[in-house]
C-alpha positions, -999 to +999 in steps of 0.1 A: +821-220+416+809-193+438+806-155+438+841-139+451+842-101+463+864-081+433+874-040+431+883-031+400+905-004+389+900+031+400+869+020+416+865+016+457+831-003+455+834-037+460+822-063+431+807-097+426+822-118+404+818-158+397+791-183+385+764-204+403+752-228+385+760-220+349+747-181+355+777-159+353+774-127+376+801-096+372+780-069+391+788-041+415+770-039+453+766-003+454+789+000+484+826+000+495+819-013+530+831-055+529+811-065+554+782-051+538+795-064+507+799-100+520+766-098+529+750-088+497+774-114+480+756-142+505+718-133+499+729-126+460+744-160+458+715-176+477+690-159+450+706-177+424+711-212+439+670-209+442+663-197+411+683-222+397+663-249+416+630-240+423+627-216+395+629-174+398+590-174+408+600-187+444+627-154+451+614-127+428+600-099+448+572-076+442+595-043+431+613-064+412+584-077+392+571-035+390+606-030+376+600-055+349+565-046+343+572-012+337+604-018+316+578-041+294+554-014+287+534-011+315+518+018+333+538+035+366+505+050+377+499+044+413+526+022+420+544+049+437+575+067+433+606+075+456+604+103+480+636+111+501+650+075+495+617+057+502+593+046+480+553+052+484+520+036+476+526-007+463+561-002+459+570+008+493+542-016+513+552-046+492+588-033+481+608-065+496+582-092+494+586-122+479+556-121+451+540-155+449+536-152+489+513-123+487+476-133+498+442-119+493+446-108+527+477-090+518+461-071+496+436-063+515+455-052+538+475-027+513+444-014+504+433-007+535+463+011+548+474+033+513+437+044+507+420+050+545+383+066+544+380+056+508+354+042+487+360+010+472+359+021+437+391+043+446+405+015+463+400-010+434+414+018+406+446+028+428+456-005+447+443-032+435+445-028+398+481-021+394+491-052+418+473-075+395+485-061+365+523-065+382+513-103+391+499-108+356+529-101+341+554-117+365+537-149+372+519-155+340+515-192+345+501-187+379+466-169+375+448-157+402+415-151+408+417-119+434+390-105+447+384-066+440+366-042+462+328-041+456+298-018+469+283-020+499+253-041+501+221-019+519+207+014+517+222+029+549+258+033+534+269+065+541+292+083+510+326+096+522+323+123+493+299+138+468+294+118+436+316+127+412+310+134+372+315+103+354+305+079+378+272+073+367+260+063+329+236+078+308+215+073+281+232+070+242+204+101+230+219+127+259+251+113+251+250+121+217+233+157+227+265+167+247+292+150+223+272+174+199+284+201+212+319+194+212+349+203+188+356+173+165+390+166+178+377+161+214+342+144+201+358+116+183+375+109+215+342+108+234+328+088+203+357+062+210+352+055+245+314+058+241+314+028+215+345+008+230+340+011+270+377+018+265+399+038+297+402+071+287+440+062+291+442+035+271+422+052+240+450+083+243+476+059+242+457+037+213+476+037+180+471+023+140+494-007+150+468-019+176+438-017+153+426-041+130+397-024+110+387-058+087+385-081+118+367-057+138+394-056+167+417-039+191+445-049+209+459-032+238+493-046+253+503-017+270+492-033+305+470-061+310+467-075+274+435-078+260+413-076+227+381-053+228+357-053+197+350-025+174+312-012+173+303-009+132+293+026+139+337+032+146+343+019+114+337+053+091+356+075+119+389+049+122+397+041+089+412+078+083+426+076+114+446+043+110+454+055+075+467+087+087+490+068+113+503+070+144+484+080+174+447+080+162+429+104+184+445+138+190+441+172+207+430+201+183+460+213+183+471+175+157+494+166+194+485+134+216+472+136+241+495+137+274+497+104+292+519+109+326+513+099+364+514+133+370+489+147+345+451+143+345+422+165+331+431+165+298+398+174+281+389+194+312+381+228+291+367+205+266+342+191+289+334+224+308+328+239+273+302+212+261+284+213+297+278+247+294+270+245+256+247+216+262+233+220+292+243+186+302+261+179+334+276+151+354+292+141+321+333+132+320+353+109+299+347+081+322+309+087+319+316+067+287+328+034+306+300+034+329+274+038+300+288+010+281+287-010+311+251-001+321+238-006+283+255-042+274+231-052+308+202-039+296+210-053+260+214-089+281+246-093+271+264-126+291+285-107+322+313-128+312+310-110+278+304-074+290+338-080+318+357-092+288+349-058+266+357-038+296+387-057+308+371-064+341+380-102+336+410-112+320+416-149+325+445-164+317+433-181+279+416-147+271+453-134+275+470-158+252+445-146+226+441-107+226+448-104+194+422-133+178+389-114+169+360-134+189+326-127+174+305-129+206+325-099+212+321-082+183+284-092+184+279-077+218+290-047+212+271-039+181+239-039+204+251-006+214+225+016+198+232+037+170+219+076+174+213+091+142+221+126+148+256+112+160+262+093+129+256+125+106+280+147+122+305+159+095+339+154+112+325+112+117+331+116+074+358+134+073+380+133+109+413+142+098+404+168+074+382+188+106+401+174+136+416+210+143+386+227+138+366+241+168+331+242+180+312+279+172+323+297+202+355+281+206+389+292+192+408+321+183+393+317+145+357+316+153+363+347+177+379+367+154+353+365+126+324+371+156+339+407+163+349+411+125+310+408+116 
C-alpha cells in the first residue's frame, strides 16, 4: 500500500496517510498547497521504501541526525540555531545532506567557510567537534577516523590573535598557589578539572549518578560517551559530594552552575578575584585541560592513554565500555602529582559544610565584619 493525500476535519493542510512496507505513516506536510503536498508525499514515500531496504543510514540526513542527537542528551552548542527561517553554523551548511556521504573534505570544507581567519584550535572546538559527536551517535556502527585541525608546523606562523588565558598549562605548585586563593565553592571546581582534565562543561554538568567512587570512575554520556578515571587525591573532596546528591559542584550561592549556548564566563569574577589575589595570571578553567595534558607527557604516559582521559580519542570499543573502570586509566592519572598545600585546604575535608563560604575579601559577610572591626 502506498501513502494517499488525506485533510482531516477542520483542518486545510493536506495529510499523509498509508503504509510502506509494514511502516504505517498518518502525518501532516505542513502545507495546504496539493501540489506541494504530492510532492512531499513522493520524496516521503521514497524515504521509506529506502530505509526499508538499504537501511535508514543511506537517507538520514545531517539535521536530522542533530535532531536526534540533541533529543538524546546531547549538547546544541555550535550547531547553530534558526535566524529568520534559516539555520546557521553545521545545521545550515550540512542541513539537507545525506550523512554517511559527508567526506573529510566536506568537513573541511565547513570548517573553512563557518570559521574564516581562524586558528585551528577554534576550528577543531566549534566545527569539527560537534559534527563528530552528531556522526557518533547517528552512525554508531560506522566509526570514523576524521581528521581534526592541528598546529602549524614551523616557526614563522603568524597568530591571528593574542594568546588567550587558558591556552597554555602550568605547573601543579602555581596551580595550587592560585586555586589557593579562591573561595571553596569555585576551588573545588578548579580542583576537579585540575585532577580529571575534564571540559569545564562537562564537570558543571557532572552529577552523583555518573560517579562511581569505589571503582575509581566517571562516566559522562551527555555527548560523546566516555569513562575518565578518578585521581586518589578526588576521593576525600567527592565522597560528600556524591552523598549530598545531585549536581556535585556548585556556585557559592548551593545553585549549578548555568550550562546554555548562550552563557559562558561563569567563574569570570572568580577567576579575576584569585588573579589579583594571587598574583597569577593567564590562568582560566581551561588552563586545567591543558595542564593535564602537558603533565600525563612528561609523566610518559602512552598518548593513546592520555587521548582516552581527555576524550581526544574515542574509538568505537572504548564507547561500548564507558562505564567499565580500566586500570591503565586509573593508573595514569594517579601520576598527576600531589601538592601538599592543596591537599590540606579545609573545604578538601569538609566541601559541603564550607562550599558557600567566601575567600577573605570576598562577600557581603567578610565585608561587613572588616568595617565592623
Amino acid at each position: 500500500m502506498s501513502l494517499k493525500l488525506t485533510k482531516r476535519k477542520g483542518s486545510d493542510q493536506w495529510y499523509l496517510r498509508g503504509t510502506v512496507r509494514k511502516q504505517s505513516v498518518f502525518e501532516s506536510t505542513g502545507t495546504d498547497d496539493k501540489k506541494a503536498a504530492e510532492a512531499i508525499r513522493i520524496k516521503r514515500e521514497a524515504r521509506l521504501l529506502a530505509d526499508s531496504i538499504h537501511g535508514k543510514e543511506s537517507s538520514i540526513t545531517f539535521f536530522e541526525a542533530a535532531v536526534s542527537y540533541l533529543a538524546a542528551g546531547g549538547s546544541p552548542r555550535f550547531l547553530g540555531e534558526e535566524v529568520d527561517g534559516k539555520w546557521t553554523r553545521l545545521l545550515g551548511h550540512f542541513e539537507t545532506t545525506i550523512l554517511h556521504t559527508i567526506t573529510q573534505d566536506d568537513l573541511n570544507t565547513a570548517g573553512d567557510k563557518l570559521y574564516p581567519n581562524t586558528q585551528y584550535d577554534t576550528r577543531n572546538r566549534q566545527c569539527f567537534t560537534p559534527f563528530i559527536a552528531v556522526w557518533n551517535h547517528a552512525l554508531p556502527d560506522n566509526p570514523r577516523k576524521w581528521k581534526r585541525p592541528k598546529k602549524p608546523k614551523g616557526t614563522t606562523v603568524v597568530r591571528l590573535k593574542p594568546v588567550r588565558a587558558g591556552t597554555k598549562p602550568v605547573g601543579y605548585n602555581r596551580a595550587a598557589q592560585f586555586v589557593l586563593e579562591m573561595s571553596p565553592a569555585n576551588a573545588m571546581v578548579m580542583t576537579g578539572l585540575f585532577y580529571t582534565g575534564m571540559r569545564p562543561i562537562e564537570l558543571f554538568v557532572l552529577s552523583d549518578i555518573m560517579v562511581n567512587i569505589p571503582g575509581r570512575w566517571i562516566t559522562l554520556e551527555n555527548t560523546v560517551p566516555r569513562g575518565i578515571p578518578i585521581h586518589e587525591f578526588l576521593v576525600p573532596l567527592l565522597v560528600p559530594l556524591v552523598e549530598r546528591g545531585g549536581i556535585l559542584f556548585r556556585s557559592p550561592r548551593g545553585t549549578p552552575y548555568p550550562v546554555r549556548d548562550d552563557i559562558s564566563g561563569q567563574m569570570k569574577t572568580a577567576i579575576r578575584g584569585a588573579r589579583k589575589r594571587s598574583g597569577i595570571g593567564g590562568i582560566s578553567p581551561y588552563t586545567a585541560r591543558h595542564t593535564v595534558s602537558t603533565q600525563l607527557v612528561i609523566n610518559g604516559v602512552h598518548s593513546h592513554i592520555k587521548d582516552q582521559i581527555l576524550g581526544h580519542a574515542v574509538d568505537d570499543m572504548s564507547r561500548l565500555y564507558t562505564d567499565v573502570p580500566q586500570q591503565p586509566l586509573i593508573d595514569a592519572i594517579n601520576t598527576l602529582p600531589v601538592i601538599a598545600a592543596w591537599a590540606c585546604a579545609p573545604w578538601m575535608k569538609d566541601p559541603v559544610g564550607l562550599a558557600k563560604q567566601y575567600v577573605n575579601g570576598m562577600g557581603a559577610r567578610n565585608d561587613l565584619k572588616r568595617v565592623q572591626n
